[in-house]
KEKE-3310 file (N, C-alpha, C; in steps of 0.2 Angstrom, whole numbers, plus 5000, padded with zeros to 4 digits):
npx = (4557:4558:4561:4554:4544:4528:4525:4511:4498:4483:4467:4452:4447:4432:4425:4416:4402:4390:4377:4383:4391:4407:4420:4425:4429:4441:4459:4477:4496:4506:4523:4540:4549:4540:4526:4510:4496:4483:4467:4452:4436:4429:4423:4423:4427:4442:4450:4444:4447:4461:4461:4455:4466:4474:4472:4461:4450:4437:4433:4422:4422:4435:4451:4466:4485:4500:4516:4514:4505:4492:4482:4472:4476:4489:4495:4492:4503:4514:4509:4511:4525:4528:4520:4513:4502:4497:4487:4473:4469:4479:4477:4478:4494:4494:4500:4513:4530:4537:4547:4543:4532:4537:4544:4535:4531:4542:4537:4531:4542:4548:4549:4535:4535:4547:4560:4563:4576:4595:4597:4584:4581:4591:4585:4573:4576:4583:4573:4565:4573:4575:4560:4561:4559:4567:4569:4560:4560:4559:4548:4530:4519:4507:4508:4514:4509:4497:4502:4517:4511:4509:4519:4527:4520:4520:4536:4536:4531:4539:4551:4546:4547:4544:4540:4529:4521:4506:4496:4487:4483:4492:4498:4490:4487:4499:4510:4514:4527:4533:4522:4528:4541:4541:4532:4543:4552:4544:4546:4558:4560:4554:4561:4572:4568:4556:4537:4523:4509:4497:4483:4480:4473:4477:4480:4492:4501:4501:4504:4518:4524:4519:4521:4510:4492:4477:4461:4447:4430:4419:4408:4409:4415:4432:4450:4465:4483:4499:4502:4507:4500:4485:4483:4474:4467:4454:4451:4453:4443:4431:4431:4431:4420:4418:4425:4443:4460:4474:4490:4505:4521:4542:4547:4538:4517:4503:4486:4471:4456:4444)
npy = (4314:4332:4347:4360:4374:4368:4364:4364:4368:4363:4368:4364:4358:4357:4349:4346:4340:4350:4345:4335:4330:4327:4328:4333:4347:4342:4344:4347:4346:4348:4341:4344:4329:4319:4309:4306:4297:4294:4284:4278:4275:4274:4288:4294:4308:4311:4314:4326:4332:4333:4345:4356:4356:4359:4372:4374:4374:4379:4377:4374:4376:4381:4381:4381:4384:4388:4387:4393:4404:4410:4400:4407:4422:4419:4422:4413:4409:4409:4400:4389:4389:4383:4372:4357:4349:4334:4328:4316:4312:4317:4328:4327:4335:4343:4338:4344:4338:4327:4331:4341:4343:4342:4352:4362:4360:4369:4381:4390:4394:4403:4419:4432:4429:4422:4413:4394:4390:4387:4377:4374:4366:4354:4351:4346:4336:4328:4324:4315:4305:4301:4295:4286:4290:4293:4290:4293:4307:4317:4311:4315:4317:4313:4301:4291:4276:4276:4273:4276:4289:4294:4293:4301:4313:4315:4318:4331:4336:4335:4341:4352:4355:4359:4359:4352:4340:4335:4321:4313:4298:4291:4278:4276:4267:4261:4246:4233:4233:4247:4255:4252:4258:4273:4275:4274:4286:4295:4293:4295:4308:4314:4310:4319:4331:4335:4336:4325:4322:4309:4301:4287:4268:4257:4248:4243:4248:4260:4256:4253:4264:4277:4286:4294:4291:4296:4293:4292:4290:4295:4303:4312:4307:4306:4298:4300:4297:4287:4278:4264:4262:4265:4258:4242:4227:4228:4242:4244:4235:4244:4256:4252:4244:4233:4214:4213:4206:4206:4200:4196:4196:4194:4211:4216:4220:4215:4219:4212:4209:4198)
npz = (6426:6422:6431:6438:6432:6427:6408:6403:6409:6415:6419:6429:6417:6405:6394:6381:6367:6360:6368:6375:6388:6390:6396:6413:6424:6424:6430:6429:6429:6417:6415:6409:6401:6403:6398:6393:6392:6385:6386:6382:6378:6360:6355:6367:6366:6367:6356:6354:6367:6366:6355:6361:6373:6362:6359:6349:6350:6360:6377:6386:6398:6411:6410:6398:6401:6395:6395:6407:6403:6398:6384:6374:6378:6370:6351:6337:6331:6341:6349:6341:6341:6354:6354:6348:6338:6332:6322:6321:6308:6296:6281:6267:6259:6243:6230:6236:6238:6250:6256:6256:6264:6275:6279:6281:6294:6299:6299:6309:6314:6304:6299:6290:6273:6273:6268:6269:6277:6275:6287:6291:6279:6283:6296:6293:6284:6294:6302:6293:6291:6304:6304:6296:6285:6274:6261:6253:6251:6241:6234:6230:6242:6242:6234:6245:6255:6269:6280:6279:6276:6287:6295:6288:6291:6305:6306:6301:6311:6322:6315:6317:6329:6346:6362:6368:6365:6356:6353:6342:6341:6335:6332:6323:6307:6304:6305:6321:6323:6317:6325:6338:6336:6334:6343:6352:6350:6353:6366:6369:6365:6378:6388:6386:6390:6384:6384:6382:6375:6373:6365:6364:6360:6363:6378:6382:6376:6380:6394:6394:6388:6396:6409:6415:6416:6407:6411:6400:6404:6397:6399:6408:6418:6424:6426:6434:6433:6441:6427:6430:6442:6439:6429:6426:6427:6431:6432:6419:6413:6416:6408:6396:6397:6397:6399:6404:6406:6412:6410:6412:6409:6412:6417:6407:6407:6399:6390:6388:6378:6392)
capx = (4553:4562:4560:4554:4538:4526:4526:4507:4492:4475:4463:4443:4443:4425:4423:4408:4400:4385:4373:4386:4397:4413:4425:4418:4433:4452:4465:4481:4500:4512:4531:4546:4548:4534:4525:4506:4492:4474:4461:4443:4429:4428:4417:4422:4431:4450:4451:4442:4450:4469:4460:4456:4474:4479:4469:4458:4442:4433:4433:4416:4424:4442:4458:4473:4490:4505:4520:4512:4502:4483:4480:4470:4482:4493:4495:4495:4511:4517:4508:4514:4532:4531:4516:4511:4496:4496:4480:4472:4471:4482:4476:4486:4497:4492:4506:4520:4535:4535:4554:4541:4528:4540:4547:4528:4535:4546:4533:4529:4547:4552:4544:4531:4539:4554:4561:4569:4587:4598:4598:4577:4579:4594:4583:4568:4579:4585:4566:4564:4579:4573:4557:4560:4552:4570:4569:4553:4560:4556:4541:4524:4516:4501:4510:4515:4505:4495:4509:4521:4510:4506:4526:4529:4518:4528:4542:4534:4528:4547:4553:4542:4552:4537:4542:4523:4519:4500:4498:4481:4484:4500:4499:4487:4489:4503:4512:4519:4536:4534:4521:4535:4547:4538:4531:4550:4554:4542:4547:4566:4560:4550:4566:4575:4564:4546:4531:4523:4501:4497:4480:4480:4469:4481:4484:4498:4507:4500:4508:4524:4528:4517:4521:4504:4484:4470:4456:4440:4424:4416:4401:4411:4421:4438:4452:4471:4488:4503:4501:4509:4494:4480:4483:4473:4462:4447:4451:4451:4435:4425:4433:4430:4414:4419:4429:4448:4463:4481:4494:4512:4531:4547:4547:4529:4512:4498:4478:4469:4449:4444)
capy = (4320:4339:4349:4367:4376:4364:4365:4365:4366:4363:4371:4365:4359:4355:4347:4344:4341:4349:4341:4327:4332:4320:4328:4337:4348:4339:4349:4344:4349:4342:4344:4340:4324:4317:4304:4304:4292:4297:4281:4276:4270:4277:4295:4297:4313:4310:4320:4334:4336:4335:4350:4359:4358:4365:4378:4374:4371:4384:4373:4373:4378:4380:4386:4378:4389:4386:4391:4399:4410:4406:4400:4415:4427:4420:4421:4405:4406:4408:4394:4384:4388:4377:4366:4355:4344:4328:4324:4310:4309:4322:4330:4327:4342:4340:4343:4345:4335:4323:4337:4350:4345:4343:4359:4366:4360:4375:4387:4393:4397:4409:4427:4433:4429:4422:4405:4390:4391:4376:4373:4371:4359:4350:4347:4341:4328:4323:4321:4311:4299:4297:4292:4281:4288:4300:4287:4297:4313:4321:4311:4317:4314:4308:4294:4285:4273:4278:4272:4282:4298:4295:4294:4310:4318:4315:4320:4339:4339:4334:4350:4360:4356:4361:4360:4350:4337:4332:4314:4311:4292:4291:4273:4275:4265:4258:4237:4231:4236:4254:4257:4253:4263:4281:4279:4275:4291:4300:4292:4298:4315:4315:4311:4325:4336:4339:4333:4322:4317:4304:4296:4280:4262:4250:4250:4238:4251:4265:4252:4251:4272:4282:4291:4293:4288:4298:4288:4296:4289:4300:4304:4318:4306:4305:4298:4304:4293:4284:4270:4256:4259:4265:4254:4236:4223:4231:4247:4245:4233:4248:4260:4250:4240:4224:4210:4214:4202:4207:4198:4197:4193:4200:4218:4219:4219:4217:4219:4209:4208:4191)
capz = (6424:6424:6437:6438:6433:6421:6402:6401:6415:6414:6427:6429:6413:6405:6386:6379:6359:6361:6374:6378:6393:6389:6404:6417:6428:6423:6433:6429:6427:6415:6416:6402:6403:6405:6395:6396:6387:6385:6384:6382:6371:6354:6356:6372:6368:6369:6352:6357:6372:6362:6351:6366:6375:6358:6358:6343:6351:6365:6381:6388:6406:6413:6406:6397:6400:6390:6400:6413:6400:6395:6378:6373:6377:6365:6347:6335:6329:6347:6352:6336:6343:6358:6354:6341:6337:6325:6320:6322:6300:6291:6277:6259:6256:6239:6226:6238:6240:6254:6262:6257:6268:6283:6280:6284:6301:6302:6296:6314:6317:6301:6296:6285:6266:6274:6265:6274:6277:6275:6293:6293:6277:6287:6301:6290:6281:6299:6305:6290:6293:6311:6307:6291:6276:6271:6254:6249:6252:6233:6231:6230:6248:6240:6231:6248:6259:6272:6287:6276:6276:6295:6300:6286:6297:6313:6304:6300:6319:6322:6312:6321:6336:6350:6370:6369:6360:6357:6348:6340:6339:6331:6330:6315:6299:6308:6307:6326:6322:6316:6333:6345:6333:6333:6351:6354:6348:6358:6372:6370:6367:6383:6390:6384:6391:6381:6386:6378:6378:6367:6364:6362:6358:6367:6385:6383:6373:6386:6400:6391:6387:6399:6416:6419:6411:6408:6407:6401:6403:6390:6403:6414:6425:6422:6430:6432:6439:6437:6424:6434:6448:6437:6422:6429:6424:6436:6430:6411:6412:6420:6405:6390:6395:6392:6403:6402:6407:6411:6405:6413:6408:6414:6413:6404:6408:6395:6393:6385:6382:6392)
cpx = (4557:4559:4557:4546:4535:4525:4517:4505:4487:4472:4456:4442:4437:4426:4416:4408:4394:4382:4380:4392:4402:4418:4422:4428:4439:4456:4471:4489:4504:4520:4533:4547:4544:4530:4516:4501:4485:4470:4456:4442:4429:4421:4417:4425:4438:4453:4451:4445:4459:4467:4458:4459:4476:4474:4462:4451:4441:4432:4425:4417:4432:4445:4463:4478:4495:4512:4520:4507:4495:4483:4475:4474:4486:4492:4496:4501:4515:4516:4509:4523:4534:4526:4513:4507:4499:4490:4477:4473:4473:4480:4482:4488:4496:4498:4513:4523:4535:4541:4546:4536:4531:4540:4541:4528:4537:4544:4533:4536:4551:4546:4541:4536:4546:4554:4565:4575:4589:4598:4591:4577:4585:4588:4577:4571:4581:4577:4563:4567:4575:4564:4555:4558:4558:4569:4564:4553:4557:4552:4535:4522:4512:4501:4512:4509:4502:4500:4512:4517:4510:4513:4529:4526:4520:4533:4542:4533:4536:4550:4552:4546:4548:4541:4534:4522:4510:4499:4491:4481:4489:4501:4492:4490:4495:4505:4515:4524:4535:4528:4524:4540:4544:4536:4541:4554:4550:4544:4554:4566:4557:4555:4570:4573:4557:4543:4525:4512:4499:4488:4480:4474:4471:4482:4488:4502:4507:4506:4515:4527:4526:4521:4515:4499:4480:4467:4449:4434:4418:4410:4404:4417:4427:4443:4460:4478:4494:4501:4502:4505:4488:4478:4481:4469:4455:4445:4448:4444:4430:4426:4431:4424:4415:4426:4436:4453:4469:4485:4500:4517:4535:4547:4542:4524:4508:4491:4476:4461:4449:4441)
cpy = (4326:4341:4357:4365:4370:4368:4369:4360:4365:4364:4371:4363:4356:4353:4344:4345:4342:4349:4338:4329:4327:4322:4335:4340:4344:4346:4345:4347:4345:4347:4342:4334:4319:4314:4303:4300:4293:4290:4281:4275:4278:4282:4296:4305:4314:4313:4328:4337:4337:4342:4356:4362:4362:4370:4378:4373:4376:4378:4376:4377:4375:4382:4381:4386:4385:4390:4398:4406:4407:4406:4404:4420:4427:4419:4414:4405:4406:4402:4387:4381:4383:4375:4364:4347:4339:4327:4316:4307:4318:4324:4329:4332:4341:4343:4346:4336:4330:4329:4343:4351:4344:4348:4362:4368:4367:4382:4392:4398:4405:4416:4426:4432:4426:4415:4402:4390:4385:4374:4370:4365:4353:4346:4343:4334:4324:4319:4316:4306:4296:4292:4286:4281:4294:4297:4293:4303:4319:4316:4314:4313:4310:4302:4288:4282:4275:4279:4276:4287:4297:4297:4300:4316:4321:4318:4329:4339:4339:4340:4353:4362:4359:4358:4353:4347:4333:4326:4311:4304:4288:4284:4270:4272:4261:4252:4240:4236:4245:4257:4259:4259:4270:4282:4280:4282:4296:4299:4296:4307:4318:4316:4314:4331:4339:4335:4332:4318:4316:4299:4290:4272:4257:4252:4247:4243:4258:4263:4254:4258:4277:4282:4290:4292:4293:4294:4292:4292:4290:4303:4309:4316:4304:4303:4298:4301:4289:4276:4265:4254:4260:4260:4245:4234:4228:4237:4247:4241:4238:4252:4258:4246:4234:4221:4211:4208:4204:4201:4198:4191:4196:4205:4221:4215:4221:4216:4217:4208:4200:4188)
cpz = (6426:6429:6436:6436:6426:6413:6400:6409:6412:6420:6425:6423:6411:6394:6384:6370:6361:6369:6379:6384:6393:6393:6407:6423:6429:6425:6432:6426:6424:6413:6410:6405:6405:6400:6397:6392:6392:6382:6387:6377:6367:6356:6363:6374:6368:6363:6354:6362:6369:6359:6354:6368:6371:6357:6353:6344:6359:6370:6383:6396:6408:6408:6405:6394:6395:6393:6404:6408:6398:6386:6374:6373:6370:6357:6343:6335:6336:6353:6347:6336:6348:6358:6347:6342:6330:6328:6320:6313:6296:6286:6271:6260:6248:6234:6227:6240:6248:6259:6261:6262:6276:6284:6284:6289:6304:6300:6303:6316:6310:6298:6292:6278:6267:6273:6269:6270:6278:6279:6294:6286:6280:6290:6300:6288:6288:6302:6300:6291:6300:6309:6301:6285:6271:6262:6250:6248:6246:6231:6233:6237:6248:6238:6237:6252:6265:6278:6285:6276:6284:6298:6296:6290:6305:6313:6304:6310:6322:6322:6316:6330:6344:6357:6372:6365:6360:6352:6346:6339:6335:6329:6324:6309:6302:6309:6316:6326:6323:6324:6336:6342:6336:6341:6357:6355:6353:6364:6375:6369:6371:6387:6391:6386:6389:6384:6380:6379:6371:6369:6360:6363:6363:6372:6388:6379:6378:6391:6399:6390:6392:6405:6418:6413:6413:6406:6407:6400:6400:6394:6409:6417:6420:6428:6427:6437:6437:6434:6426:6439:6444:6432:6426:6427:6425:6434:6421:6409:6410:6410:6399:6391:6394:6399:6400:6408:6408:6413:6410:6410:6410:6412:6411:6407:6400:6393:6386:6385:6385:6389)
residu = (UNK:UNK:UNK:UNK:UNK:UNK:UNK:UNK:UNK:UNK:UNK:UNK:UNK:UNK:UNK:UNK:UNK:UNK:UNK:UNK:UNK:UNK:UNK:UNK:UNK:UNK:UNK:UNK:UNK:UNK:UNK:UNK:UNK:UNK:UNK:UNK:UNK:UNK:UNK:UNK:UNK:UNK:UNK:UNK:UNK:UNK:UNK:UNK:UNK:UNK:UNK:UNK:UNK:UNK:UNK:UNK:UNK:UNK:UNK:UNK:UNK:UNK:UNK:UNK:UNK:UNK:UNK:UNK:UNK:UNK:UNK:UNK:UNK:UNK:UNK:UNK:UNK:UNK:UNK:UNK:UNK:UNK:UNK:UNK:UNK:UNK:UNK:UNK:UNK:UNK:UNK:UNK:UNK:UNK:UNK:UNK:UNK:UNK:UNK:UNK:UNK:UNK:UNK:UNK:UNK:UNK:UNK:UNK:UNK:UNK:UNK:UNK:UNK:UNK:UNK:UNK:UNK:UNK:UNK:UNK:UNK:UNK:UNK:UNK:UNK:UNK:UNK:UNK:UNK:UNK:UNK:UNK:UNK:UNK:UNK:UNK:UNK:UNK:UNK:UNK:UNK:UNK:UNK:UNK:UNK:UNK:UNK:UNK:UNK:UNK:UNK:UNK:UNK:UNK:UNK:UNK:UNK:UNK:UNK:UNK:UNK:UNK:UNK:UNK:UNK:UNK:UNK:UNK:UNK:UNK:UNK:UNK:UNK:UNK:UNK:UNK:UNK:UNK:UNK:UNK:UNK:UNK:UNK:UNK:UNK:UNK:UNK:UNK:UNK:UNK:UNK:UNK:UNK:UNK:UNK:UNK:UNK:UNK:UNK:UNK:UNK:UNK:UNK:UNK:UNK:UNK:UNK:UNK:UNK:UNK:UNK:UNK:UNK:UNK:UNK:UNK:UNK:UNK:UNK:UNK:UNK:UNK:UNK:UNK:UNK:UNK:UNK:UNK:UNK:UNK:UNK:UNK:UNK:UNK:UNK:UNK:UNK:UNK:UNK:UNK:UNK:UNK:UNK:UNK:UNK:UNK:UNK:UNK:UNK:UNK:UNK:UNK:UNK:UNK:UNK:UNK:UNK:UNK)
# end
């Protein structure tokens, strides 16, 4: 993990839909470097609260900054400069090119009416390449497969180049293979220096890429630590509701219902 001041804080926060109080006071600071995975049970909030951090949703209580500055203060496009959200399910760009809707990517970064320059469609075809869909690059986005739009998606958040990565379940639509690949990737750019909070289904992919687990309860409590001590049978039982099982081989640990 880098060192110095954190990338994004969170202080008291509170999330709720309505009625339903889903985190009740999360404080917590993340650095560059740094790798984090958000589980629990379906509705317990682990969207909301990604759409939150990004600003995109009014917290109920508490404050999220963004390098040391409150998201309120700042501007979208200045909060699109060093953060960027993937969505849990992307919206078709309807009519654009599979390069064009990377490019989108690097919207935040040029002026009103001002066109990408060879270096932003460079870096789109390079975030293509990395994430395996450059073949598609002049086709209609509509035309590919779901997994092909979900990692063209990556691809644009890629472009966008963001200090803060938010990952809505990134392992959507997603074979084995291409899971490992893409959290691969985030993991090496965690290592680089971003930071990196990732909801995730799997707590054997959590085990495997995180630093630390949020785990939300969906009823207020929540709990905050490094994956290797919080990630355990006893623990994920409580979280999912249901008898869970871990798993060992050299090097990995994995959870399984029993």
């Amino acid at each position: 993990m880098s060192g110095g001041a954190p990338l994004l804080e969170v202080a008291a926060l509170s999330v709720h839909a309505g009625p339903l109080q889903l985190l009740e006071g999360l404080s917590m600071r993340v650095k560059g470097g740094e790798f984090i995975a958000i589980l629990g049970r379906n509705g317990c909030g682990k969207s909301l609260t990604l759409h939150t951090l990004a600003g995109l949703r009014p917290a109920r209580a508490g404050e999220v900054r963004l390098g040391g500055v409150a998201l309120g203060a700042l501007k979208r496009r200045a909060i699109a400069q060093r953060l960027g959200l993937l969505p849990q399910d992307r919206e078709e760009a309807l009519g654009l090119t599979t390069l064009e809707t990377v490019l989108t990517g690097r919207h935040p970064h040029l002026k009103l009416w001002q066109r990408e320059s060879a270096a932003d469609r460079e870096l789109a075809a390079q975030s293509l390449e990395r994430f395996g869909v450059a073949r598609h690059a002049g086709r209609p986005l509509a035309g590919l497969s779901g997994g092909e739009q979900r990692r063209a998606a990556m691809a644009a958040l890629l472009a966008q180049a963001p200090r803060v990565y938010l990952l809505d379940e990134p392992t959507n639509h997603l074979d084995p293979h291409h899971q490992l690949e893409v959290l691969q990737i985030f993991r090496a750019l965690a290592d680089a220096g971003a930071a990196v909070i990732a909801t995730l289904h799997d707590p054997t992919l959590a085990e495997r890429f995180a630093d630390r687990v949020l785990l939300m309860h969906g009823d207020g409590r929540w709990q905050l630590g490094a994956a290797a001590q919080l990630l355990n049978a006893q623990a994920l039982s409580e979280l999912y509701l249901t008898p869970m099982t871990e798993l060992t081989a050299p090097g990995r640990r994995a959870f399984i219902p029993a």
